[in-house]
N, C-alpha and C positions, 0 to 999 in steps of 0.2 A: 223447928229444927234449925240449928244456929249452921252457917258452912262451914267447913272447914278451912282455917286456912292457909292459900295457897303456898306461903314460902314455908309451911312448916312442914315438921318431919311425919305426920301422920299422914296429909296429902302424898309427899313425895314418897313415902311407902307404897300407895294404895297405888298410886299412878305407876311405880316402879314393875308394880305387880303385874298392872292392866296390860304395862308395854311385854314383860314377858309373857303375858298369856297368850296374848297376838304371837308373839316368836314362836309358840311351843305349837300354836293350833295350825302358825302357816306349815311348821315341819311335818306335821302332820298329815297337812292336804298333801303335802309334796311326794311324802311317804307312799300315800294311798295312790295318786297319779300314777307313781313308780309301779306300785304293786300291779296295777290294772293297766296298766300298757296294750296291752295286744287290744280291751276293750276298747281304749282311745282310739286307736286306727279306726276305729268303725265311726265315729263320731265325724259330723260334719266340718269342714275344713273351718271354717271361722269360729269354733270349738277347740279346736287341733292348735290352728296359731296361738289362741287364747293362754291354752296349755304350753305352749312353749315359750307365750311372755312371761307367766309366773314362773317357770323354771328358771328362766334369763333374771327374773327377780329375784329369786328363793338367792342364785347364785352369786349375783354381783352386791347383793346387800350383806350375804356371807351371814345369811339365815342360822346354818348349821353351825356354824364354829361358835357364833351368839349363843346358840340355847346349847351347844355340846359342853362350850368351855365355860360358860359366865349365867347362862340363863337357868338350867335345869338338871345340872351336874355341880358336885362339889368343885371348890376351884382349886385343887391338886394338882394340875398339871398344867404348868406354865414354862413347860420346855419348847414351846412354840410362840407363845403367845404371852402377856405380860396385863395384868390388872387394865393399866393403862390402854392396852391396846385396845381392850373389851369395850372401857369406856367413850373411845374413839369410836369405834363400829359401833353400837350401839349409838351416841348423838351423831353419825352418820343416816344412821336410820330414822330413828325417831325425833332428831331436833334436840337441842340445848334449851329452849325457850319453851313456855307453855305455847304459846302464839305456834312452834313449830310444832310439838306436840297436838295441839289440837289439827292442825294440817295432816299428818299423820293418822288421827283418829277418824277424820274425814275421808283418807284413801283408804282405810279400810272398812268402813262402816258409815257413807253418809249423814249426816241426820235429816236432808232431804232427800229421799230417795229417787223424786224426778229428775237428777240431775246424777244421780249413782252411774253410768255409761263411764268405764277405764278402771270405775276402784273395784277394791277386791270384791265386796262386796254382790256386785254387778255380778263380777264371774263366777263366784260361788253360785249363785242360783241362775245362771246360766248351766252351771253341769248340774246342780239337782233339778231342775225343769228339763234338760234329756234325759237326764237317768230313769226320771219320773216316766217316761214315753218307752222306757225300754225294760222295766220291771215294777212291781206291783209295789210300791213302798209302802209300808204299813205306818197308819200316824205312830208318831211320840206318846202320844196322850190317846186316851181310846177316849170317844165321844162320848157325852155325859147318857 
């Protein structure tokens, strides 16, 4: 298997893609946070703050205007917002450089996970390990 490569347009598709999936799954969690609120209150305070970093995240990295206007909507309506801007927030986010991009891949998904403590990663299974203490989760996959 030859790599692909990196200055060309089938990397920067595939990468293009990878960074909106990350935008589209953090709306996602943010969503579900939202929807379960009253549950959060019940959760342990360094749980709680946790949840209120990635909402300060979701917010100032301006998550939802990314995947409302540019990431996972046609881009129709630029009565607010301008191609240009998209592409600004966006390498606000993600980095102009592969070097930043991979920085980025690494706050949300380590590839060493001993050193995972801040990235999202971390947090994500920090709320599915209490969820896990407070309801029966049934695997993904049923055991062979």
């Amino acid at each position: 298997h030859e790599a692909i490569p990196k200055d060309g347009p089938m990397f920067q598709g595939v990468s293009r893609m990878c960074k909106f999936s990350v935008i589209i799954a953090l709306c996602k969690l943010h969503d579900a946070l939202r929807d379960n609120g009253l549950a959060i209150k019940t959760f342990p305070e360094e749980l709680r703050e946790r949840v209120k970093w990635f909402r300060r995240y979701v917010k100032e990295k301006k998550l939802f205007t990314l995947r409302s206007k540019f990431a996972a909507h046609d881009f129709d309506d630029f009565d607010n917002y301008t191609y240009d801007d998209g592409n600004q927030m966006f390498s606000e986010l993600v980095g102009s450089t592969l070097g930043e991009n991979i920085a980025f891949f690494e706050f949300i998904n380590p590839a060493d996970h001993r050193n995972s403590t801040g990235t999202m990663s971390h947090f994500v299974t920090a709320l599915k390990d209490h969820v896990k203490t407070l309801v029966d989760l049934r695997p993904r996959v049923s055991p062979p």
